[in-house]
The first five atom37 places (N, CA, C, CB, O) and aatype in JSON, in Angstrom:
{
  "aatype": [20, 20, 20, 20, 20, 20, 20, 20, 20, 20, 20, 20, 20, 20, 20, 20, 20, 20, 20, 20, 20, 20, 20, 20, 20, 20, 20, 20, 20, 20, 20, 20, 20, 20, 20, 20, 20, 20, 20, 20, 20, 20, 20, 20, 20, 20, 20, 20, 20, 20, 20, 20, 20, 20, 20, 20, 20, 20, 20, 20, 20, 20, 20, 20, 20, 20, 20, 20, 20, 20, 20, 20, 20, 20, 20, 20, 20, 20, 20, 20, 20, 20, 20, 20, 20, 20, 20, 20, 20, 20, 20, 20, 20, 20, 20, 20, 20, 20, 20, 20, 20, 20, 20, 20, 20, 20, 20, 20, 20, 20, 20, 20, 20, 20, 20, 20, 20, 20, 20, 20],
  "atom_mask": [
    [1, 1, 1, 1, 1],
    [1, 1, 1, 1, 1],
    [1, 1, 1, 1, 1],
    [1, 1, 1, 1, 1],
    [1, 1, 1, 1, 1],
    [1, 1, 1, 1, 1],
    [1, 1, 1, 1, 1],
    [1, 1, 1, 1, 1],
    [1, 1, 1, 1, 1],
    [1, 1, 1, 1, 1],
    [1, 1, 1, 1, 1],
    [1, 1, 1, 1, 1],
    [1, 1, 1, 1, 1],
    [1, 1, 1, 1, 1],
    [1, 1, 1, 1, 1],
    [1, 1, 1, 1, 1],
    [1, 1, 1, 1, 1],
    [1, 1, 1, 1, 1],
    [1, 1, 1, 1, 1],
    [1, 1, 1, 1, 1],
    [1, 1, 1, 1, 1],
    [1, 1, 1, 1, 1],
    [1, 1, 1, 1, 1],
    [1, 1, 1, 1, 1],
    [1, 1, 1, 1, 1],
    [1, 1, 1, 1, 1],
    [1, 1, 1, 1, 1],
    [1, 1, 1, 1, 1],
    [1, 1, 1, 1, 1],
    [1, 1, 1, 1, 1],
    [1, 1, 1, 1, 1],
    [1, 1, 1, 1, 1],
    [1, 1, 1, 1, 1],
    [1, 1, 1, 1, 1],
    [1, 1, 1, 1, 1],
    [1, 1, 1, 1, 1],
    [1, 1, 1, 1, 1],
    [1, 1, 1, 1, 1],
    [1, 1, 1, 1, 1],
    [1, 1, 1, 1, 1],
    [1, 1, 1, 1, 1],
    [1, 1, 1, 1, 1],
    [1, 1, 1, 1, 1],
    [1, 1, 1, 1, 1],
    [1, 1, 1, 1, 1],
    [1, 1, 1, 1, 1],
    [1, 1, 1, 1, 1],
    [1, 1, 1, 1, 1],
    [1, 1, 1, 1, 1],
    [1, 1, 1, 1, 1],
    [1, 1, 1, 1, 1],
    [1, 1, 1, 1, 1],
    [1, 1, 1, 1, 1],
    [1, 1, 1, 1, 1],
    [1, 1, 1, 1, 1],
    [1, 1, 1, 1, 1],
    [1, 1, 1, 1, 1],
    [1, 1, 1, 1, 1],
    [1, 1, 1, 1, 1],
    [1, 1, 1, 1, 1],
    [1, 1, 1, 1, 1],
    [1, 1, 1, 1, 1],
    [1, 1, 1, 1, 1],
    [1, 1, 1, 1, 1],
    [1, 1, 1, 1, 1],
    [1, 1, 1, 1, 1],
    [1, 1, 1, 1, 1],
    [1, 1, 1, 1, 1],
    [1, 1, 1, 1, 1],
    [1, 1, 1, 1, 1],
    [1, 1, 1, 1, 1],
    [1, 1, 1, 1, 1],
    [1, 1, 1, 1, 1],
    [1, 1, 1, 1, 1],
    [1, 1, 1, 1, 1],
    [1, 1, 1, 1, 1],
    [1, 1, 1, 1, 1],
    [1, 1, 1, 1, 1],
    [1, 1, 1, 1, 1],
    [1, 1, 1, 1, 1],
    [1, 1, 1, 1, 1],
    [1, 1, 1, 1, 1],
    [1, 1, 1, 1, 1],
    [1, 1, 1, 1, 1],
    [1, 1, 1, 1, 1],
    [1, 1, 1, 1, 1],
    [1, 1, 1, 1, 1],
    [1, 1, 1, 1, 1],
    [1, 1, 1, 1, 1],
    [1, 1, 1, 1, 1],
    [1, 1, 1, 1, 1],
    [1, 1, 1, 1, 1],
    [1, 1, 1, 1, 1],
    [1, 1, 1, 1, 1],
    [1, 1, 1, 1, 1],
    [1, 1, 1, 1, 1],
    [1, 1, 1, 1, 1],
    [1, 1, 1, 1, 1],
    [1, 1, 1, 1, 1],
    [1, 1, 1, 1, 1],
    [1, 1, 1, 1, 1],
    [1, 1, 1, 1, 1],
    [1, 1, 1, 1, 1],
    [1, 1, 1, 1, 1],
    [1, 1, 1, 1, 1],
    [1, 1, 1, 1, 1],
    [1, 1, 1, 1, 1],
    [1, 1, 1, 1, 1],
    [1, 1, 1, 1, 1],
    [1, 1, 1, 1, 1],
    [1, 1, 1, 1, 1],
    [1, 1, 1, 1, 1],
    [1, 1, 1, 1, 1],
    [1, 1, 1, 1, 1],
    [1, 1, 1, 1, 1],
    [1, 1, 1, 1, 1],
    [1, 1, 1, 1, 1],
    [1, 1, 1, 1, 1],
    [1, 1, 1, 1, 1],
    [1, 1, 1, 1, 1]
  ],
  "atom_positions": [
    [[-51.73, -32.06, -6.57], [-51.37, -31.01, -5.64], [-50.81, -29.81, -6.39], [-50.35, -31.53, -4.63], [-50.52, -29.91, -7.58]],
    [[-50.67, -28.71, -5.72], [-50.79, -27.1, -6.56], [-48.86, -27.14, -6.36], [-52.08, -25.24, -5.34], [-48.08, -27.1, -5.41]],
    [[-48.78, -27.22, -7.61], [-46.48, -26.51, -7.3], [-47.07, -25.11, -7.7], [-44.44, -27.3, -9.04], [-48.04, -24.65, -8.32]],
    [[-45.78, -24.61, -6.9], [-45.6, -23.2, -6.87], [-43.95, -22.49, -7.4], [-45.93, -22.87, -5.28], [-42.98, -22.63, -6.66]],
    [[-43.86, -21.95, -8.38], [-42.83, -21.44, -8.74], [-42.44, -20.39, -9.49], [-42.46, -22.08, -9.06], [-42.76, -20.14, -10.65]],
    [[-41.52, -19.6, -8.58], [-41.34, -18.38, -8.66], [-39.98, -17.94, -9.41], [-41.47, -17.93, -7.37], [-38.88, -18.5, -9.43]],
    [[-40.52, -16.47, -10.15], [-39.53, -16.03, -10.89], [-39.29, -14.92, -10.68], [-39.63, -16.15, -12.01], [-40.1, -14.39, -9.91]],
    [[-38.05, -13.93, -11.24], [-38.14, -12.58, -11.47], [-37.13, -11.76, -10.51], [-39.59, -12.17, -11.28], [-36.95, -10.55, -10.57]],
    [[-36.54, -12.58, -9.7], [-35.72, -12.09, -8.54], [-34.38, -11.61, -9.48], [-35.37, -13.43, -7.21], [-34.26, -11.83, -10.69]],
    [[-33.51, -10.97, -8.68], [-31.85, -10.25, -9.19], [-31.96, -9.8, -8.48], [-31.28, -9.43, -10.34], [-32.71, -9.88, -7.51]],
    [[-30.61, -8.67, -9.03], [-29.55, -7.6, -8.35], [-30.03, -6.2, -8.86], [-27.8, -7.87, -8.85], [-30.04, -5.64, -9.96]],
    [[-30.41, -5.89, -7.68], [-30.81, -4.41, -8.14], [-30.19, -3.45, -7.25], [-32.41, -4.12, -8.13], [-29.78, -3.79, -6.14]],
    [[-30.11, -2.31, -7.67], [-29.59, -1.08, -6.85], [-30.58, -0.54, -5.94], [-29.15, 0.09, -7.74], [-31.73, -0.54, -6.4]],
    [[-30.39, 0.05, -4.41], [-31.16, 0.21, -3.33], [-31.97, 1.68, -4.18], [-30.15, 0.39, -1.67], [-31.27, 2.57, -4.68]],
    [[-33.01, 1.69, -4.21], [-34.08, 2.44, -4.58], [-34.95, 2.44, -5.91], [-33.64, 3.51, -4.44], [-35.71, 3.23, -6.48]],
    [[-34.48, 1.24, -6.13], [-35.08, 0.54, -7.43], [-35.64, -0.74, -7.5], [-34.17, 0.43, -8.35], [-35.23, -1.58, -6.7]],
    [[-36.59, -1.09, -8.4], [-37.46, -1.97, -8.5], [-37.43, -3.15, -9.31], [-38.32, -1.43, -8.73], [-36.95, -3.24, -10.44]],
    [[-38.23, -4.44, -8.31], [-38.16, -5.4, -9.28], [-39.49, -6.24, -8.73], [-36.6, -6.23, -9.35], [-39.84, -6.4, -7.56]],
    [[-40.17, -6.76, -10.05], [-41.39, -7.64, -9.81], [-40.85, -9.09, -9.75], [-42.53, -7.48, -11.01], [-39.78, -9.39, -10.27]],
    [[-41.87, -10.26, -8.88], [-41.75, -11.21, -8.88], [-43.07, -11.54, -9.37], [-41.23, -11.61, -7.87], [-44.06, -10.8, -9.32]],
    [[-42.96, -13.05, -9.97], [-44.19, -13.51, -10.38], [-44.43, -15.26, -9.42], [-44.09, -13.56, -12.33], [-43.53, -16.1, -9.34]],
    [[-45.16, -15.35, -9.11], [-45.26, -17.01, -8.39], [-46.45, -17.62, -9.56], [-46.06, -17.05, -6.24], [-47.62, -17.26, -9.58]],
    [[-45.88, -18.52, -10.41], [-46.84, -19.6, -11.34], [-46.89, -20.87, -10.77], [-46.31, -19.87, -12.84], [-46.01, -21.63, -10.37]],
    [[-48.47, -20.94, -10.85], [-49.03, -22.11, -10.17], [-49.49, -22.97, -10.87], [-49.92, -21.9, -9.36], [-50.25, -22.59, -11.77]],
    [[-49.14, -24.71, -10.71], [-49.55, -25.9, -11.47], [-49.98, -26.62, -10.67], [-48.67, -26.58, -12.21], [-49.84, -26.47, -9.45]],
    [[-50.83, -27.89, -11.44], [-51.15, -29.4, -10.96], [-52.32, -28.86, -10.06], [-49.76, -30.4, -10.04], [-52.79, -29.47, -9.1]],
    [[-52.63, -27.94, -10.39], [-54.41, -28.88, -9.79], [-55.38, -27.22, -9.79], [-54.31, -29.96, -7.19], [-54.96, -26.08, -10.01]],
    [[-56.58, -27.63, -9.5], [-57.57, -26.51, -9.36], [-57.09, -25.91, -8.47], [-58.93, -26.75, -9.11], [-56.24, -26.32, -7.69]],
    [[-57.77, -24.49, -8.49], [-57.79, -23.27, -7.09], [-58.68, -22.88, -6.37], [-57.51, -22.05, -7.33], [-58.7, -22.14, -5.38]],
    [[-59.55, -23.51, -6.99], [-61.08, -23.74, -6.41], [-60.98, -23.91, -4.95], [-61.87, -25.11, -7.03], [-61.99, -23.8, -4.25]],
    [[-59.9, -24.15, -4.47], [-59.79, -24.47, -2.98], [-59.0, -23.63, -2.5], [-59.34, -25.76, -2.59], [-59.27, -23.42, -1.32]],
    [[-57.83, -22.82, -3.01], [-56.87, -21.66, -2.73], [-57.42, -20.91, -1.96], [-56.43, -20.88, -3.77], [-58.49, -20.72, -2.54]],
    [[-57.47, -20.06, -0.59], [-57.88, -19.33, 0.31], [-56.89, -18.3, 0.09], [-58.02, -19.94, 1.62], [-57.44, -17.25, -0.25]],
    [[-55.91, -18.23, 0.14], [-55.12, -17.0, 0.22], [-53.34, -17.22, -0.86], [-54.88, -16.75, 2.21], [-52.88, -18.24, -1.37]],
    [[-52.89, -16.12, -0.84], [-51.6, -16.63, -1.45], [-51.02, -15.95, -0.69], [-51.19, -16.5, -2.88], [-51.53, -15.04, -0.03]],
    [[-49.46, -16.41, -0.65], [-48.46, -15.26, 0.49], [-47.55, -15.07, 0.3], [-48.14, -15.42, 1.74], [-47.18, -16.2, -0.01]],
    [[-46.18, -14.07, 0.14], [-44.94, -14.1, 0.05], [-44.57, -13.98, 1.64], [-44.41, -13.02, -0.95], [-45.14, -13.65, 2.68]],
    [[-43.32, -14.44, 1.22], [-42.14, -15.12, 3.0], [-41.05, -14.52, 2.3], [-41.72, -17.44, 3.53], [-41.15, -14.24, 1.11]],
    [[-39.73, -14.26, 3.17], [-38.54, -13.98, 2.77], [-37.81, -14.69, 3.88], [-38.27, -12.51, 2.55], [-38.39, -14.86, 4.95]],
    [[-36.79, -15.03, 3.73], [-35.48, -15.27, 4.16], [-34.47, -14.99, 3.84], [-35.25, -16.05, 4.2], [-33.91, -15.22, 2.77]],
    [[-33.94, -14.2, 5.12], [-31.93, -13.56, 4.86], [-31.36, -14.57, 5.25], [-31.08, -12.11, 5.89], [-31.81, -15.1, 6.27]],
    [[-30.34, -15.09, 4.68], [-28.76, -15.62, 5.48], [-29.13, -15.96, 6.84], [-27.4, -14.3, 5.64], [-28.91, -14.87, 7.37]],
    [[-29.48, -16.6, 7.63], [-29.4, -16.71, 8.58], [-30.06, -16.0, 10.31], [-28.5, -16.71, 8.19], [-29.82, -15.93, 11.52]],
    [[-31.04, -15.62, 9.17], [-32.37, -15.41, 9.86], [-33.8, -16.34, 9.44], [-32.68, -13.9, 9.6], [-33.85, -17.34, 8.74]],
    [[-34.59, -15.82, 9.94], [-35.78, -16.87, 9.95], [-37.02, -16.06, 9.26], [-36.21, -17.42, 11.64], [-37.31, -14.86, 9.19]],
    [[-37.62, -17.27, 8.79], [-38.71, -16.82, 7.45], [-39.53, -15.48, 8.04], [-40.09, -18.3, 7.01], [-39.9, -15.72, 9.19]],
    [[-39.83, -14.45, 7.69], [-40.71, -13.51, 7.88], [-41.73, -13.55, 6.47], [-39.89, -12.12, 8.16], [-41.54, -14.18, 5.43]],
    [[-42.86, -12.68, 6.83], [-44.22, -12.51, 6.16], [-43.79, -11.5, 5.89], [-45.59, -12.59, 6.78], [-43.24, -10.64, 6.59]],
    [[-44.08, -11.55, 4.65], [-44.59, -9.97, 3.57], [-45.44, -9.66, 3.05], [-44.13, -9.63, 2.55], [-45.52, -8.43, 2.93]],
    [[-46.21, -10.21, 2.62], [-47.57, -9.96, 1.8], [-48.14, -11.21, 1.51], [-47.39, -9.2, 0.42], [-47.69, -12.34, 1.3]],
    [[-49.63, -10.54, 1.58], [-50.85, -11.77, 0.93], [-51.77, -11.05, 0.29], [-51.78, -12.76, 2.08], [-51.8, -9.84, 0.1]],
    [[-52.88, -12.3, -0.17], [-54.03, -11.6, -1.11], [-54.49, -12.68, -1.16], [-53.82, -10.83, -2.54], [-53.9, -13.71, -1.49]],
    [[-55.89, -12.54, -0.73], [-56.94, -13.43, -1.05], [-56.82, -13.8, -2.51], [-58.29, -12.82, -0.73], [-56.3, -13.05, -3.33]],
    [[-57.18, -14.64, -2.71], [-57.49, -15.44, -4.35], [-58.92, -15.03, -4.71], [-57.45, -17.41, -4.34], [-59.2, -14.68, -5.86]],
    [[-59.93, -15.08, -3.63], [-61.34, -14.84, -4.32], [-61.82, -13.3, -4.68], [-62.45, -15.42, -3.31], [-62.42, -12.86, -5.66]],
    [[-61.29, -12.66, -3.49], [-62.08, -11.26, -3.45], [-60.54, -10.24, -3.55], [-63.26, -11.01, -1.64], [-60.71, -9.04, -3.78]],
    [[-59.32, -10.68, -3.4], [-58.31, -9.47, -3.71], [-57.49, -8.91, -2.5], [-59.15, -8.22, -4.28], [-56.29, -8.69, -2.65]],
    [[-58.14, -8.68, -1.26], [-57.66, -8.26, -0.53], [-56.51, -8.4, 0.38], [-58.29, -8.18, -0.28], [-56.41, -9.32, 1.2]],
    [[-55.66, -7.48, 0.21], [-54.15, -6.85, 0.51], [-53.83, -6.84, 1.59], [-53.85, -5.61, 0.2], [-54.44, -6.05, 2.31]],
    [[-52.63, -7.78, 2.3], [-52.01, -7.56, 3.89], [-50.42, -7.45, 3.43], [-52.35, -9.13, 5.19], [-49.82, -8.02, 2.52]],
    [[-49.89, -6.27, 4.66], [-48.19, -6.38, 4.0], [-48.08, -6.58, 5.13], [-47.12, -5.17, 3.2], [-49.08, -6.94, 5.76]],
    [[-46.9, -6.41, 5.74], [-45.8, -6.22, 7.04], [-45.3, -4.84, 6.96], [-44.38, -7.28, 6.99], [-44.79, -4.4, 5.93]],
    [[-45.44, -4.22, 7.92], [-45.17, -2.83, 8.12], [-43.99, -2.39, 7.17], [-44.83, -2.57, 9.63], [-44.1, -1.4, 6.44]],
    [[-42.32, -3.53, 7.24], [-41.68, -2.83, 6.55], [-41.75, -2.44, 5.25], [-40.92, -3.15, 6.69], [-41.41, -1.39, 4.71]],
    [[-42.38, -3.69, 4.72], [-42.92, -3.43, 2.89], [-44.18, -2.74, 2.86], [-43.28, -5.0, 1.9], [-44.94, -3.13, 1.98]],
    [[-44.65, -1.7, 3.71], [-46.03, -1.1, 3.36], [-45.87, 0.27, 2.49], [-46.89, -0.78, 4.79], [-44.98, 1.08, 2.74]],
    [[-46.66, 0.4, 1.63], [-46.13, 1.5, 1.07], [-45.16, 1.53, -0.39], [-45.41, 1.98, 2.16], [-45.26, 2.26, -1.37]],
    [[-44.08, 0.27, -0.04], [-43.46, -0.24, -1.52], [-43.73, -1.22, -1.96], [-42.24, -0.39, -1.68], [-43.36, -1.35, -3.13]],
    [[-44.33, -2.16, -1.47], [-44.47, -3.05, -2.09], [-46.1, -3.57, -2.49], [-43.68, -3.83, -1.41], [-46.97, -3.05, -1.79]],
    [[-46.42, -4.23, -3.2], [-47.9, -4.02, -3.93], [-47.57, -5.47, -4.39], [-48.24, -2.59, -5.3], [-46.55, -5.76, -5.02]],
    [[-48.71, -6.52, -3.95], [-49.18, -7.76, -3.92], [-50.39, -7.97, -5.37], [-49.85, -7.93, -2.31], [-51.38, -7.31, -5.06]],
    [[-50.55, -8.43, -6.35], [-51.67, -8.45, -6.6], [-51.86, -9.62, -7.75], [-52.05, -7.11, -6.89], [-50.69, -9.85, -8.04]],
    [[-52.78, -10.61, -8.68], [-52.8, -11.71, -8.75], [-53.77, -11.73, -10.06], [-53.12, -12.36, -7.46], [-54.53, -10.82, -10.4]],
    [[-53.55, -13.03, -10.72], [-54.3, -13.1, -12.15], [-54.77, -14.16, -11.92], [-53.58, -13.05, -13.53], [-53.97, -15.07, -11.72]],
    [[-56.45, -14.52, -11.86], [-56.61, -15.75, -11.41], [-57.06, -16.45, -12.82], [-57.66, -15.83, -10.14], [-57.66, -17.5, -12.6]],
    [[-56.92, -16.17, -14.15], [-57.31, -16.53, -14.75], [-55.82, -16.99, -15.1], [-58.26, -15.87, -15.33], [-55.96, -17.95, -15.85]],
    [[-54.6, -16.79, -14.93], [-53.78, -17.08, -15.29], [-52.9, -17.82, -14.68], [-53.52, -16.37, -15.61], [-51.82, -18.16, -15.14]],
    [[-53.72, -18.32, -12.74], [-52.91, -18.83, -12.11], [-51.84, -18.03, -11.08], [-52.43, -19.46, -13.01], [-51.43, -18.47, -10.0]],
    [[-51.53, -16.83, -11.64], [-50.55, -16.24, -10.74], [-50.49, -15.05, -9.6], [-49.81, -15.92, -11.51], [-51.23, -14.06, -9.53]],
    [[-49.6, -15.36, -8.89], [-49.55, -13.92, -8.28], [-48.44, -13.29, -8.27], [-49.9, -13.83, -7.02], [-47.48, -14.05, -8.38]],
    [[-48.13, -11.96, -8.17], [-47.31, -10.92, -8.55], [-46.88, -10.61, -6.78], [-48.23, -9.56, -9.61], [-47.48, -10.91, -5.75]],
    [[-45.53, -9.88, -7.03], [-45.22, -8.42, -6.1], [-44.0, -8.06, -6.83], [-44.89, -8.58, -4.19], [-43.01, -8.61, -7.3]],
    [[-44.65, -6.58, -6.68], [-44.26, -5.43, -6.78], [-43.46, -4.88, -6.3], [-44.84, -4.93, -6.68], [-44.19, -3.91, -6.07]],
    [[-42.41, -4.55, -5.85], [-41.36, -4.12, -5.06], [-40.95, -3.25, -5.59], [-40.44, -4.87, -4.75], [-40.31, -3.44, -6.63]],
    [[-41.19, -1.72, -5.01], [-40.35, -0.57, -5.36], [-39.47, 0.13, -4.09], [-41.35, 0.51, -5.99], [-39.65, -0.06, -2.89]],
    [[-38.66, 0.82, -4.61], [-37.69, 1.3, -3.32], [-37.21, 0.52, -2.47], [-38.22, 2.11, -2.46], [-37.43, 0.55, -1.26]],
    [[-36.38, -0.37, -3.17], [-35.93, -1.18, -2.19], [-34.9, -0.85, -1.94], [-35.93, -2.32, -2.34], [-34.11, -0.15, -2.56]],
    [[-34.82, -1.48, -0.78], [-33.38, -1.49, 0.34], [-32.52, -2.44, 0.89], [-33.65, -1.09, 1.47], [-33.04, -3.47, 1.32]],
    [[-31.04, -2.28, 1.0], [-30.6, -3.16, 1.19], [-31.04, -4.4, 1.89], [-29.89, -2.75, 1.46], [-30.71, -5.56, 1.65]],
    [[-31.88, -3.94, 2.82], [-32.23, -4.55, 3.92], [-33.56, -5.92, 3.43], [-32.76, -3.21, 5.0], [-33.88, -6.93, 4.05]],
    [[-33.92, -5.51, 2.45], [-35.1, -6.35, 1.71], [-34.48, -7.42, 0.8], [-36.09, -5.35, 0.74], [-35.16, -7.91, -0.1]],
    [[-32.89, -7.9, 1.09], [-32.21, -8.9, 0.36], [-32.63, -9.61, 1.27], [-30.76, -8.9, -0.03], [-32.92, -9.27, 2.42]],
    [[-32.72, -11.11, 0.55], [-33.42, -12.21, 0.92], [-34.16, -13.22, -0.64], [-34.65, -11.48, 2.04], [-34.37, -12.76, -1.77]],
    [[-34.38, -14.59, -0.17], [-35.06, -15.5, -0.77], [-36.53, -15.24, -0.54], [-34.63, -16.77, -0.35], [-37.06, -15.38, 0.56]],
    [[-37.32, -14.77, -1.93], [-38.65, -14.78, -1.85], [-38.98, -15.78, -2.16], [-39.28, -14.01, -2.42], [-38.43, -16.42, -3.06]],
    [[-40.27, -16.27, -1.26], [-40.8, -17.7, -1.23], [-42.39, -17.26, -1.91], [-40.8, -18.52, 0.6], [-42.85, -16.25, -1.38]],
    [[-43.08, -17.75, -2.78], [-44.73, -17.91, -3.28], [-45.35, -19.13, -1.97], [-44.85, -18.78, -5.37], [-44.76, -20.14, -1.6]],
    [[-46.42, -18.73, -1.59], [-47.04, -19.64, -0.27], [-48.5, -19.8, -1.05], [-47.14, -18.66, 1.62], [-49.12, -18.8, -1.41]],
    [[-48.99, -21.07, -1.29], [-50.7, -20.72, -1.18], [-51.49, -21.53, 0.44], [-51.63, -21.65, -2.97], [-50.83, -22.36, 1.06]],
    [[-52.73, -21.16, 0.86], [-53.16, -21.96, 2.16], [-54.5, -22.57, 1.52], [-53.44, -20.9, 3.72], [-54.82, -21.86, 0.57]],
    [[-55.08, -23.27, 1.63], [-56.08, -23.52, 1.45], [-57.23, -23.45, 2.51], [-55.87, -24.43, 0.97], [-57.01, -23.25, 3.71]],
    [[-58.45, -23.65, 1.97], [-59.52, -22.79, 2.46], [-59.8, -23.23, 4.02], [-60.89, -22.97, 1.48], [-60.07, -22.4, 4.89]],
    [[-59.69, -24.63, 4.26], [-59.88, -25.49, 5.38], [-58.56, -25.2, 6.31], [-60.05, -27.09, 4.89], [-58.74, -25.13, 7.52]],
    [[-57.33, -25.05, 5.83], [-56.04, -25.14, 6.48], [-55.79, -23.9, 7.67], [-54.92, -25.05, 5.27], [-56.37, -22.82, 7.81]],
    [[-54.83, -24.46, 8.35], [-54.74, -23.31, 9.49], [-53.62, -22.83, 9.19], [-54.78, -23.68, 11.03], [-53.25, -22.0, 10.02]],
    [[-52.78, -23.04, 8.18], [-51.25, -22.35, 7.58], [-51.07, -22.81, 6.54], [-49.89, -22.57, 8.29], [-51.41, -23.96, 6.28]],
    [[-50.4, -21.92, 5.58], [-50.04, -22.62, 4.27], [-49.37, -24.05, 3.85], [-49.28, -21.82, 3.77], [-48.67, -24.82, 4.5]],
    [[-49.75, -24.1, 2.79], [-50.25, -25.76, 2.6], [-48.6, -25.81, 1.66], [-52.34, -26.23, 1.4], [-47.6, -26.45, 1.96]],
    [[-48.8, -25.02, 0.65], [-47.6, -25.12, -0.79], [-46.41, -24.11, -0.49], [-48.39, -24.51, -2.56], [-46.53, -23.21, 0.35]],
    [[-45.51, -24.26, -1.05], [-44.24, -23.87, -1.03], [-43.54, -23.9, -2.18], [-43.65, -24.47, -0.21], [-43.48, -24.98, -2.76]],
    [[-42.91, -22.84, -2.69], [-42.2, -22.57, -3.99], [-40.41, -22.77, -3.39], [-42.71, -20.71, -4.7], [-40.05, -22.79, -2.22]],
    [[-39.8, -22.84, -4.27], [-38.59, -23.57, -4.19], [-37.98, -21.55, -4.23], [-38.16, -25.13, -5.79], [-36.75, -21.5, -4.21]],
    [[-38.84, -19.75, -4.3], [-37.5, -19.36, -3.76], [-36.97, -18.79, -5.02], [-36.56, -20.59, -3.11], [-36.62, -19.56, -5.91]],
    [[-36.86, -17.48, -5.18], [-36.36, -16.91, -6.07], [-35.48, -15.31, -5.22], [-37.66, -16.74, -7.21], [-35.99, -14.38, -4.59]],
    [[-33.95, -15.6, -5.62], [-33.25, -14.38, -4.66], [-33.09, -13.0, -5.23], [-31.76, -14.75, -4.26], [-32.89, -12.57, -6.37]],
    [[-33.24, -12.46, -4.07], [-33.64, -10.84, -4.61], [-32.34, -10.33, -3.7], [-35.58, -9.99, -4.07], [-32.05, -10.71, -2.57]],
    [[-31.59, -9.27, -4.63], [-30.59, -9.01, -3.94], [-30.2, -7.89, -4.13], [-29.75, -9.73, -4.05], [-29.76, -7.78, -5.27]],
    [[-30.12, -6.46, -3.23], [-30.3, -5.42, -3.09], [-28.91, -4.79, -2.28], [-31.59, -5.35, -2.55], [-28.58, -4.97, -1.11]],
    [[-27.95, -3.65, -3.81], [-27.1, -3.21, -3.3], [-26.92, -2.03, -2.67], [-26.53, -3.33, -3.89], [-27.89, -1.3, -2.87]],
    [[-26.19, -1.59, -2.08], [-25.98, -0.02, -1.89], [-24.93, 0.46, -2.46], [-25.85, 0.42, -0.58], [-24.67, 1.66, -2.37]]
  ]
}
């Protein structure tokens, strides 16, 4: 089965940037349909931020990250990236790496979560 684990999160100041990386093990991708980042604040509930197909590339955000934030993936290397520029307080939260597979009706894998934490 595919682990998923993510790096690259901190403390950054509100209008400044930081990349995450999600590295993927234990098995082919030959079956990977999409990859996705999730966030969670304190005591709210998981929201969607971005995806990207694995085969062909293509880019979905959530309105609030449109524009700063940039999804994009190395399949020769297993991983996928985001990009996060201009961030805002409001974009503190636990980033989660998601992959779904091709047959599945929701993502299949789950990364253990790397915190991104954004001051003013």
């Amino acid at each position: 089965q595919v682990q998923l684990v993510e790096s690259g999160g901190g403390l950054v100041q509100a209008g400044g940037s930081l990349r995450l990386s999600c590295a993927a093990s234990g098995g082919t991708f030959d079956t990977i349909y999409l990859m996705g980042w999730f966030r969670q604040a304190p005591g709210k509930e998981r929201e969607f931020v971005a995806s990207i197909n694995w085969s062909g590339g293509r880019t979905y955000y959530a309105d609030s990250v449109k524009g700063r934030f940039a999804v994009s993936r190395d399949n020769a290397k297993n991983t996928v990236n985001l990009q996060m520029n201009s961030l805002k307080p409001e974009d503190t939260a636990v980033y989660y790496c998601a992959a779904r597979r091709l047959l599945s009706r929701d993502y299949d894998f789950w990364g253990q979560g790397t915190q991104v934490t954004v001051s003013s």
